[in-house]
C-alpha positions as CSV (number, residue, x, y, z in Angstrom):
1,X,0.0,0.0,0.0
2,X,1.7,3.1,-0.9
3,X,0.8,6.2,1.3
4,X,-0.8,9.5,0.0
5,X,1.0,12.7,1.2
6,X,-1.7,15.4,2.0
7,X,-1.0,18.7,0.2
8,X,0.8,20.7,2.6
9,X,-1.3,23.7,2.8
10,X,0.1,27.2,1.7
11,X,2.2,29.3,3.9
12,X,1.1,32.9,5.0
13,X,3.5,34.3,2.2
14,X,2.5,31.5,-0.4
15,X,-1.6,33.3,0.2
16,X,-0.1,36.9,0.5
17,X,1.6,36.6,-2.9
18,X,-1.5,34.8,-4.9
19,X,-3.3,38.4,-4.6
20,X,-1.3,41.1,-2.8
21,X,-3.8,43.5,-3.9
22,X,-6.9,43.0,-2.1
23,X,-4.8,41.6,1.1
24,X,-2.4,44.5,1.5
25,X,-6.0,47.0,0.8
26,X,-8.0,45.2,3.8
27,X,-5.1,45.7,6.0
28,X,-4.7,49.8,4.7
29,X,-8.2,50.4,5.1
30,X,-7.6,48.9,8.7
31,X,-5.0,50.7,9.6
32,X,-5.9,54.2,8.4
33,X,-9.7,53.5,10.2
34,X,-7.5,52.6,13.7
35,X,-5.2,55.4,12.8
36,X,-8.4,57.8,12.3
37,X,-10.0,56.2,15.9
38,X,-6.5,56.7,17.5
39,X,-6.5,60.5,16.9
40,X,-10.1,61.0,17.6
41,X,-9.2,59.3,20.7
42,X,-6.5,61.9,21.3
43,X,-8.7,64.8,19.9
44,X,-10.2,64.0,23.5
45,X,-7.0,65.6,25.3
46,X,-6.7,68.8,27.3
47,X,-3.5,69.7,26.2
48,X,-3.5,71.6,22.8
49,X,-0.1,69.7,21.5
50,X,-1.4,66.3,21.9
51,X,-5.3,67.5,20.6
52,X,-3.4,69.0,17.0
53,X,-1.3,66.0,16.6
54,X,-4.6,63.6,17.0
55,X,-6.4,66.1,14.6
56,X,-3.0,65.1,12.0
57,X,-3.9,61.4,12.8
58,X,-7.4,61.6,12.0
59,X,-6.0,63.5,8.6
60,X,-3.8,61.1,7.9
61,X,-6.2,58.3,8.5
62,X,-8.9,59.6,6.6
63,X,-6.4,59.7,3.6
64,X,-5.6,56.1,3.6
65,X,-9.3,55.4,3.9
66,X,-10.2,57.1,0.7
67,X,-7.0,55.7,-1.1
68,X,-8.2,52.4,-0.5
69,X,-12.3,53.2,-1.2
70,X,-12.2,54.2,-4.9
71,X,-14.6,51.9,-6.1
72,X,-17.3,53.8,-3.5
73,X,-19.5,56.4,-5.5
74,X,-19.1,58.9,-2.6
75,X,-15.7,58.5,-2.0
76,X,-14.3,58.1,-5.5
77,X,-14.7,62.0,-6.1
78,X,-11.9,62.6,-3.3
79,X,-10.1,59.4,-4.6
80,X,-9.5,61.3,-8.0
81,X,-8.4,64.3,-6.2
82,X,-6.2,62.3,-3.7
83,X,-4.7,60.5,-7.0
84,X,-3.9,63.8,-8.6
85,X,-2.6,65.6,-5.6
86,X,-0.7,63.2,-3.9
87,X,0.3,60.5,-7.3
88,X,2.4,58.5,-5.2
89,X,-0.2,56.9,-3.4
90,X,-1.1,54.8,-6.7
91,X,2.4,52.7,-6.1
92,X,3.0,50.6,-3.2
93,X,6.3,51.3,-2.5
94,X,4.7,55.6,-2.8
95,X,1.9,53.8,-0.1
96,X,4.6,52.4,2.0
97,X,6.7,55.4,2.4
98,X,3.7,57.5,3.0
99,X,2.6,54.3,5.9
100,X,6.0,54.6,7.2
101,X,6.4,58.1,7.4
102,X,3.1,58.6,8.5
103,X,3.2,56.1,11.4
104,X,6.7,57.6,12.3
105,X,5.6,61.3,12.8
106,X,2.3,59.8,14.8
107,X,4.2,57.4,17.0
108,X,6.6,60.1,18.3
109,X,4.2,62.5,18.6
110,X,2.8,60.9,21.9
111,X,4.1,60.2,24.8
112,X,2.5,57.6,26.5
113,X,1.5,54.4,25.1
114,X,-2.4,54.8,24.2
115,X,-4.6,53.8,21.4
116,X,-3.0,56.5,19.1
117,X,0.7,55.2,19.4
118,X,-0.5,51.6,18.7
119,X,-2.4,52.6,15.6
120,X,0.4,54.6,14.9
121,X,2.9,51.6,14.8
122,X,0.0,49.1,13.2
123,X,0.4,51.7,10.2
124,X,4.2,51.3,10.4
125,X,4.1,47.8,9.9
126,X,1.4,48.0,7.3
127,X,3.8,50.2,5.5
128,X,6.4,47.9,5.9
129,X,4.5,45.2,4.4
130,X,3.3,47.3,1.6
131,X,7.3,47.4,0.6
132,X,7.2,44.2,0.9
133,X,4.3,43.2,-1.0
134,X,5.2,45.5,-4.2
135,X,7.9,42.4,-4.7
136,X,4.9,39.9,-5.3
137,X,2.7,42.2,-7.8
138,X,3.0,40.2,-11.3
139,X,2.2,42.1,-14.4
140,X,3.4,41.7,-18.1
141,X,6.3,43.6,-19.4
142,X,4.1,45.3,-22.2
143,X,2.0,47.0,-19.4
144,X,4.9,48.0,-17.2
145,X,4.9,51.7,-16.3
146,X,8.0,52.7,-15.3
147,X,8.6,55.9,-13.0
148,X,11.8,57.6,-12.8
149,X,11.9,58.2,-9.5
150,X,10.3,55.1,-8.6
151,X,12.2,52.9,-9.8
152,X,10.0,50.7,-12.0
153,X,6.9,50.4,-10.0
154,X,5.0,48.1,-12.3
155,X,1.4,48.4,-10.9
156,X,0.1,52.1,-11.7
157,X,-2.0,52.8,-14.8
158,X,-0.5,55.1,-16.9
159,X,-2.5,58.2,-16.5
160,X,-0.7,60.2,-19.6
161,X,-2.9,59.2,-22.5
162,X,-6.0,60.4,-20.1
163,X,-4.4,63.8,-19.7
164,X,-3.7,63.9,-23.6
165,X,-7.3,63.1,-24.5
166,X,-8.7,66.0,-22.3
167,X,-6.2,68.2,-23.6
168,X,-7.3,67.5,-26.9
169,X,-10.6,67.4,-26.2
170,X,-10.8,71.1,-24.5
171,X,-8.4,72.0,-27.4
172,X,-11.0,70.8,-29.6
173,X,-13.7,72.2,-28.0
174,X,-12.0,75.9,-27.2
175,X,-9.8,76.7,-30.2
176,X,-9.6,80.5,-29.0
177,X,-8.1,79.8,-25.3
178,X,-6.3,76.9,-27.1
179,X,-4.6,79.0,-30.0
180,X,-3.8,81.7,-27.4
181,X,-2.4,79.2,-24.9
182,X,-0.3,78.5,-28.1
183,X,0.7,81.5,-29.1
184,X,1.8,82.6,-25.2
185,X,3.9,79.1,-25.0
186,X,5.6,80.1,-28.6
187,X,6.5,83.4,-27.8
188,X,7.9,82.3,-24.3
189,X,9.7,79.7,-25.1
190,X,11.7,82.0,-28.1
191,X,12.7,84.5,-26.0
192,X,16.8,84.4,-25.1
């Protein structure tokens, strides 16, 4: 009788790396909505300081909670203006320097070890495991976007073409402001 060998069942990296995506945005949205409970915890403080820096948290927090909500009608208006504003919030590696950072300022901001200093360091290590997730995103070379500063951060849509096709189309649609524009980037651009 020969014996069967039972699959061994996948590791906690092995289930990490088959979709990085969706795991690493569950723990984001965690984090910034502990982040953002942390600092309206603190908001409750009598000293000023400590009141300010929990107002930064909440910030903070509210920002990763509309990075990783931009498939939710209401929220995808501020996700567009997030993505525009702060661009780096698209890559993971842009997400986990932002975490880290972020959780960084927060954590030695208070003193005493309270809700707000443990979110703070649950969005530290969320960070950290954004870095290392952007290792395990998978995507074919033809789609690649490569940043300069970045690196090659293969994950972000390339958001040029979009820019081009509204230019054009406000071109299109204003040729006065469009030939002036023109004209005033002409001239500037000749001048010595």
């Amino acid at each position: 009788m020969a014996s069967q060998q039972q699959p061994k069942p996948p590791g906690f990296f092995d289930g990490f790396c088959k979709d990085p995506s969706a795991t690493m945005s569950i723990l984001s949205f965690a984090s910034g909505v502990v982040l953002f409970l942390g600092g309206l915890f603190g908001v409750l403080n009598i000293n000023i300081l400590r009141a300010m820096t929990a107002v930064y948290s909440m910030v903070f927090g509210l920002v990763i909670v509309v990075s990783e909500c931009k498939h939710v009608p209401l929220l995808s208006v501020l996700y567009r203006q997030l993505e525009f504003y702060a661009h780096f919030l698209v890559y993971p590696r842009g997400k986990a320097v932002f975490f880290v950072l972020v959780g960084i300022l927060t954590f030695f901001a208070h003193t005493e070890w309270a809700l707000p200093k443990i979110a703070s360091l649950i969005v530290v290590i969320v960070g950290a495991l954004h870095f290392l997730a952007s290792f395990c995103y998978k995507q074919p070379a033809q789609e690649a976007h490569f940043s300069p500063g970045m690196g090659g951060a293969g994950d972000a849509p390339d958001l040029r073409s979009d820019a081009q096709r509204e230019a054009f189309n406000f071109a299109r649609s204003h040729p006065e402001t469009a030939a002036k524009g023109a004209n005033a980037f002409w001239s500037a651009s000749r001048r010595p």
